[in-house]
N, C-alpha and C positions, 0 to 999 in steps of 0.2 A: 461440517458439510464439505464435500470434497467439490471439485467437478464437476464432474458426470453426473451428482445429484444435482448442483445447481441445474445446468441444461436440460434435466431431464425436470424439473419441476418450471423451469423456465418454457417449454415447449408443454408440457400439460396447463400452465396458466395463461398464455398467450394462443393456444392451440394452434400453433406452427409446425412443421417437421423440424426435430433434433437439430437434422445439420446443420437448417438455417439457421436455427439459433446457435447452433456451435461459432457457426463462422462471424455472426454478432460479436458476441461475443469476448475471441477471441480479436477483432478490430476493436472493442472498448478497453479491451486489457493493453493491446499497442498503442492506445492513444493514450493512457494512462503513463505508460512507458515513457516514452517520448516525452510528455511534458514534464514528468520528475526526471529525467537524464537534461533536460536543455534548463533545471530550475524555473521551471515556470508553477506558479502559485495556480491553482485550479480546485473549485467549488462544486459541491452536488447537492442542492438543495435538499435539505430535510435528513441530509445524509451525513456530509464533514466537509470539513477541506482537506487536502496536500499540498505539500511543500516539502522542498529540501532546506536543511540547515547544516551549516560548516560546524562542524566537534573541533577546537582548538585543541594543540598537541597538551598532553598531560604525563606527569611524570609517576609510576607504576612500579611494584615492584615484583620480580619473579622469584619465588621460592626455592624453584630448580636451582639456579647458578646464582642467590644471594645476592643479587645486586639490583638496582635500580636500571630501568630504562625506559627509554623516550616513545609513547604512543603516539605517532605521526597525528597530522590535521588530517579527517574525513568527512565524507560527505553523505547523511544520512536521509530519508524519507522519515516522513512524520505528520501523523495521521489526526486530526482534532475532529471529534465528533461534533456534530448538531445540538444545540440545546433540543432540539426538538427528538433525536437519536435518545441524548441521555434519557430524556423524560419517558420514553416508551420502555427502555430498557430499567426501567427502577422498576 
């Protein structure tokens, strides 16, 4: 489901105009934003939580040039569903 389906199923279930839900929306996805760029831990009941986690550097090897080398530390999102998510989803 892309998008434009979302919104457009979001605006037939709520029965709102698109835009207004466009621009919903798009401010929940910026909030979402924001909180995984400043690591902040945030919860959606019934749904999962977010959070960032640091990847400690690891040592790799490339096949092109035969040699080993260093994957930097980064900083990923990381998504845990709801016991209550999983259970609907079996």
């Amino acid at each position: 489901m892309n998008t434009p389906e979302i919104l457009k199923s979001l605006s037939k279930r709520l029965q709102k105009p698109e835009a207004e839900i466009a621009h919903v929306f798009k401010a929940a996805v910026q909030i979402f934003q924001e909180n995984l760029v400043n690591h902040n831990y945030f919860r959606i009941p019934n749904f999962g939580s977010f959070d960032t986690i640091e990847k400690s550097h690891r040592l790799a090897y490339n096949p092109h040039y035969k040699k080993k080398m260093i994957i930097p530390n980064k900083v990923v999102a990381l998504f845990r569903p709801s016991k209550a998510l999983k259970d609907k989803v079996k």
